[in-house]
C-alpha positions in Angstrom: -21.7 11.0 -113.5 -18.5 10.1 -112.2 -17.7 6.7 -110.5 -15.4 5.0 -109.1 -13.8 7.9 -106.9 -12.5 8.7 -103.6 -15.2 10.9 -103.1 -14.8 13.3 -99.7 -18.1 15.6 -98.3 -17.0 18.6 -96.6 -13.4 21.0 -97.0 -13.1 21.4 -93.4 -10.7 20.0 -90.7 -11.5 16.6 -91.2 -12.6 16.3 -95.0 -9.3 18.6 -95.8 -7.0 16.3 -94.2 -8.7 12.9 -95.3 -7.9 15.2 -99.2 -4.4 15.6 -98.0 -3.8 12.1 -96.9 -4.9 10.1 -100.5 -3.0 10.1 -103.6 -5.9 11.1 -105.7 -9.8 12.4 -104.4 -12.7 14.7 -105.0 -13.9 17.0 -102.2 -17.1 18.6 -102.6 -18.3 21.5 -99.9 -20.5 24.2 -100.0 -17.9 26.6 -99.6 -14.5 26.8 -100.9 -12.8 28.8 -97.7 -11.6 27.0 -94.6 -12.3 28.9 -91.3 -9.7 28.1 -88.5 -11.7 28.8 -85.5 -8.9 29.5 -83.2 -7.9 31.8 -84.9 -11.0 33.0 -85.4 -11.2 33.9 -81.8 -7.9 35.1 -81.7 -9.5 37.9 -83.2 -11.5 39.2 -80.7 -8.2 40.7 -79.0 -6.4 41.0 -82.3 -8.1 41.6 -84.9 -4.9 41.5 -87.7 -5.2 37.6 -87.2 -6.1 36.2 -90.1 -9.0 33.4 -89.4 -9.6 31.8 -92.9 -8.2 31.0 -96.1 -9.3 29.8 -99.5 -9.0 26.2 -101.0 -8.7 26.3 -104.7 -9.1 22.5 -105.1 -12.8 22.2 -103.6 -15.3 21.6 -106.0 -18.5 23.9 -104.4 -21.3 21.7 -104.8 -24.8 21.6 -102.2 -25.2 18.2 -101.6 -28.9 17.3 -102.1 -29.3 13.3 -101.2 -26.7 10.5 -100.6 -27.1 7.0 -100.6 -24.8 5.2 -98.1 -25.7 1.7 -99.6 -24.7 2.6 -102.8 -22.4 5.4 -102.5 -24.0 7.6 -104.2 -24.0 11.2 -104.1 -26.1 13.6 -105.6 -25.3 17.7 -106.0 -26.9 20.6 -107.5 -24.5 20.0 -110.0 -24.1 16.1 -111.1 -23.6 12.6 -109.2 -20.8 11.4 -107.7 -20.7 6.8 -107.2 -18.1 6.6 -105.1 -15.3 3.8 -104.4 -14.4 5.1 -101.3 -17.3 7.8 -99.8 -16.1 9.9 -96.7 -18.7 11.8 -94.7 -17.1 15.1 -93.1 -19.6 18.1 -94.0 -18.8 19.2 -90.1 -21.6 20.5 -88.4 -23.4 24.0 -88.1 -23.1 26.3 -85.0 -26.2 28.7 -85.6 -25.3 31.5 -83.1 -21.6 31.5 -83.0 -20.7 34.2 -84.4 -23.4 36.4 -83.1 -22.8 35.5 -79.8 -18.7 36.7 -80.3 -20.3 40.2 -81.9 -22.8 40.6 -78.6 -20.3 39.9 -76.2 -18.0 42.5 -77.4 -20.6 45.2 -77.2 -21.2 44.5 -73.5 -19.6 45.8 -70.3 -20.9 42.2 -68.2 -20.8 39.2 -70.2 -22.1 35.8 -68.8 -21.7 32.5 -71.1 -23.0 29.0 -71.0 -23.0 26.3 -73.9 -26.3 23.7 -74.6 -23.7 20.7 -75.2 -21.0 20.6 -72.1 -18.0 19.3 -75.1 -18.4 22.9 -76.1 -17.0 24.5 -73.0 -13.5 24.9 -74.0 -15.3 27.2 -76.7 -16.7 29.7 -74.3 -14.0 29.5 -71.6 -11.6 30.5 -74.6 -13.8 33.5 -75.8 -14.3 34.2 -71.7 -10.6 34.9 -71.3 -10.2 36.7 -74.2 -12.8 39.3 -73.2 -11.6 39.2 -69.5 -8.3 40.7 -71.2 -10.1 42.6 -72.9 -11.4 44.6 -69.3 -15.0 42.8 -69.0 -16.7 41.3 -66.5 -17.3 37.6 -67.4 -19.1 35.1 -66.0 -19.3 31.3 -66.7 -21.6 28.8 -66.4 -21.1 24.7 -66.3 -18.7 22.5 -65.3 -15.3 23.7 -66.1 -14.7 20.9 -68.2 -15.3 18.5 -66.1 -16.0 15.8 -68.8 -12.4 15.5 -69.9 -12.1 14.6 -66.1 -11.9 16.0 -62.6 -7.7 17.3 -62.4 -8.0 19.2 -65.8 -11.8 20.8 -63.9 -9.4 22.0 -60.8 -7.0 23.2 -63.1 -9.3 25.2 -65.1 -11.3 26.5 -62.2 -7.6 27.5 -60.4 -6.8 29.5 -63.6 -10.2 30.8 -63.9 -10.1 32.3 -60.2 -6.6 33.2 -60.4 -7.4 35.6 -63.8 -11.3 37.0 -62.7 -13.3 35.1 -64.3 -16.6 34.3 -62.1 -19.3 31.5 -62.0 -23.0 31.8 -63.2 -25.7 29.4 -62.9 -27.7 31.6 -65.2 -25.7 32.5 -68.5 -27.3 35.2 -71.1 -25.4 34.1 -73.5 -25.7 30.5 -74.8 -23.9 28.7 -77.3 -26.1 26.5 -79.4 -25.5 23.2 -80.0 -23.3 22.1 -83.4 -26.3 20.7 -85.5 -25.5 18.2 -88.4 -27.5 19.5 -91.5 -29.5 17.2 -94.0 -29.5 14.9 -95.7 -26.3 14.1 -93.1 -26.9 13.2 -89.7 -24.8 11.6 -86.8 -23.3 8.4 -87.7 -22.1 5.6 -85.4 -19.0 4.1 -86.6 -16.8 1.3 -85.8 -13.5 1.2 -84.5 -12.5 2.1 -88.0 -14.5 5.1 -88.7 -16.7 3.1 -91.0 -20.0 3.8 -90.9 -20.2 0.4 -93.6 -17.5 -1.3 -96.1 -16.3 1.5 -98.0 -18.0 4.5 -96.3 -16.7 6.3 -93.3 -17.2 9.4 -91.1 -14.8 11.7 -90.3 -15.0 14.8 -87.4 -18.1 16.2 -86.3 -20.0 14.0 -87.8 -19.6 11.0 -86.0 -22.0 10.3 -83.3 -21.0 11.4 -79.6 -17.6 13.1 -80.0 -16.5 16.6 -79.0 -16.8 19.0 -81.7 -12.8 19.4 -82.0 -11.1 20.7 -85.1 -7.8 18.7 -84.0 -9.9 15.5 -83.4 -11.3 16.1 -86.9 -8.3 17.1 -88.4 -6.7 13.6 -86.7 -9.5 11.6 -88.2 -9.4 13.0 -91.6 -6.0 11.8 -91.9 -6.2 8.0 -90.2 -8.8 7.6 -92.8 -6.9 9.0 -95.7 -4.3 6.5 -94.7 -6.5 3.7 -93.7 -7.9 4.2 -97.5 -4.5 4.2 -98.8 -3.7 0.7 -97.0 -1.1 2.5 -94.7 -2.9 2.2 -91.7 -4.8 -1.4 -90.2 -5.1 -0.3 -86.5 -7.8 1.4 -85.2 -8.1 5.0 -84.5 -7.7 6.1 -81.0 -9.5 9.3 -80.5 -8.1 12.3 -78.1 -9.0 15.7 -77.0 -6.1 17.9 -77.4 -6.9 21.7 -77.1 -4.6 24.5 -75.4 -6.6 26.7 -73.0 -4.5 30.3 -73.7 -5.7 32.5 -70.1 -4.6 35.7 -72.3 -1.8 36.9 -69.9 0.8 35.3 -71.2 -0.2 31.3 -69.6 -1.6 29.3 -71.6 -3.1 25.1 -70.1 -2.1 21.9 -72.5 -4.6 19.3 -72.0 -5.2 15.7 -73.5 -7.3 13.5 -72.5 -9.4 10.2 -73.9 -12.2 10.4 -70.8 -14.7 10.9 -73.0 -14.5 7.4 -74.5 -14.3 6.2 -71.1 -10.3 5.9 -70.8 -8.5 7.6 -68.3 -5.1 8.8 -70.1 -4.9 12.5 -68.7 -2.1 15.1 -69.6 -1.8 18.5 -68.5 0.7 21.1 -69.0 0.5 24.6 -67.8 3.1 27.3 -69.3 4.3 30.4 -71.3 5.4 27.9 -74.3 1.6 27.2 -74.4 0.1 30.1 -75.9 3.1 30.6 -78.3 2.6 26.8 -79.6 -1.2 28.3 -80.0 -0.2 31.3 -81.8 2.1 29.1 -84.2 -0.9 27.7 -84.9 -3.2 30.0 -85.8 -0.7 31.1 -88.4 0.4 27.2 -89.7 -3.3 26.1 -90.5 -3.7 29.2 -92.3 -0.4 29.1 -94.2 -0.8 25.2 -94.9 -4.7 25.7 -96.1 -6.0 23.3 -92.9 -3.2 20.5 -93.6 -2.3 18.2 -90.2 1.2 17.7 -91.5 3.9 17.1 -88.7 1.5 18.0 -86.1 0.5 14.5 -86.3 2.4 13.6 -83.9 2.9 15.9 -81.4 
């Protein structure tokens, strides 16, 4: 048994950052290689982009039962009290993948998504395939949750570049499902689900499924651990939409805590900035780093 550690569940854009951001941790996932899903599909119109990368420092455990009380975690492979517990195992997308192979086999693609937050998924793999020569279809609301200038935006470049709408989509991305014995936690203002345990990325209850949002929150709690950091963490959607002909749409936005800060920039810098970073996270194994504060 080891005790008395910072103790971090899950190597992926949260947990990896949290890692980064302490002077001295455990992280325990069930797999030792970090997928960067942007890059990932990248790939569908470039298939020499790298998408994932291995983490030697992971310790590849199966978590089996946690006790938040007590901060105590239990693995195929020992048990784990911690000082500080932080809860980032991400969350499972069951068809992902498979829907990325099937689209690429068909002439006429039409997508849709179970949770709207997921949107800027499928519009992504949408443009990507337009360029690609197909016939793609959307369904929902064009992202309307992140507020109604960055939904005329998107529908503007969606017209503009072919894509069409859809009320009935073949294709459907599942929702991202938290797997036992984790589950969605509500947090506080803090990302403490209690004194000493918090929850970082997809894990926490309500928020967009956003590897930069996780990778934002794996560091604030890093330094918040550390003693660096006493404010509270002000959560954002940041994601650059890339049209795949050379235009690419900035967009940040905090609507979807109920604030109404909206930034949008549309440009040819924007999907060399996403480019950069397909190759960055790779190269720097999933570390934040300077992007911090951009």
């Amino acid at each position: 048994m080891e005790t008395k550690v910072n103790l971090i569940v899950g190597a992926g854009y949260a947990g990896l950052n949290a890692y980064y951001s302490l002077d001295s941790a455990i992280i325990l996932s069930r797999t030792s290689v970090f997928k960067y899903w942007t890059a990932e599909l990248r790939r569908v119109i470039d298939p020499s982009v790298r998408g994932e990368v291995k983490i030697p420092f992971v310790r590849v455990e199966e978590v089996n039962d946690l006790d938040i009380g007590s901060r105590t975690v239990r693995t195929n492979l020992g048990t784990y009290v911690a000082e500080n517990l932080i809860l980032a195992p991400g969350c499972i997308r069951p068809n992902l993948t498979q829907l990325i192979q099937e689209s690429l086999k068909r002439k006429e693609v039409s997508l849709g998504v179970e949770d709207e937050k997921d949107e800027y998924l499928i519009l992504q793999l949408g443009f990507y395939l337009k360029r690609l020569g197909k016939d793609v279809k959307i369904a929902g609301n064009f992202l309307r949750f992140l507020g109604t200038e960055v939904e005329n935006k998107v529908l503007e470049l969606t017209t503009r570049y072919g894509l069409k709408s859809t009320e009935s989509p073949e294709l459907v991305l599942d929702e991202c499902k938290v797997q036992e014995p984790f589950q969605a936690y509500t947090v506080n203002q803090y990302l403490e689900i209690k004194g000493g345990v918090y929850a970082a990325g997809d894990v926490v209850k309500g928020w967009p499924k956003l590897g930069e949002l996780a990778m934002r929150s794996g560091v604030y709690i890093g330094e918040r651990v550390k003693g660096r950091n006493r404010g509270s963490f002000k959560p954002i959607f940041i994601f650059i939409l890339d049209t795949g002909h050379g235009i690419g749409l900035h967009v940040r936005s905090t609507k979807p805590w109920g604030e109404d800060n909206v930034s949008l920039r549309v440009s040819r810098l924007r999907p060399l900035m996403k480019r950069f970073l397909e190759r960055y996270y790779i190269w720097r194994r999933g570390k934040m780093g300077f992007l911090i504060n951009l």
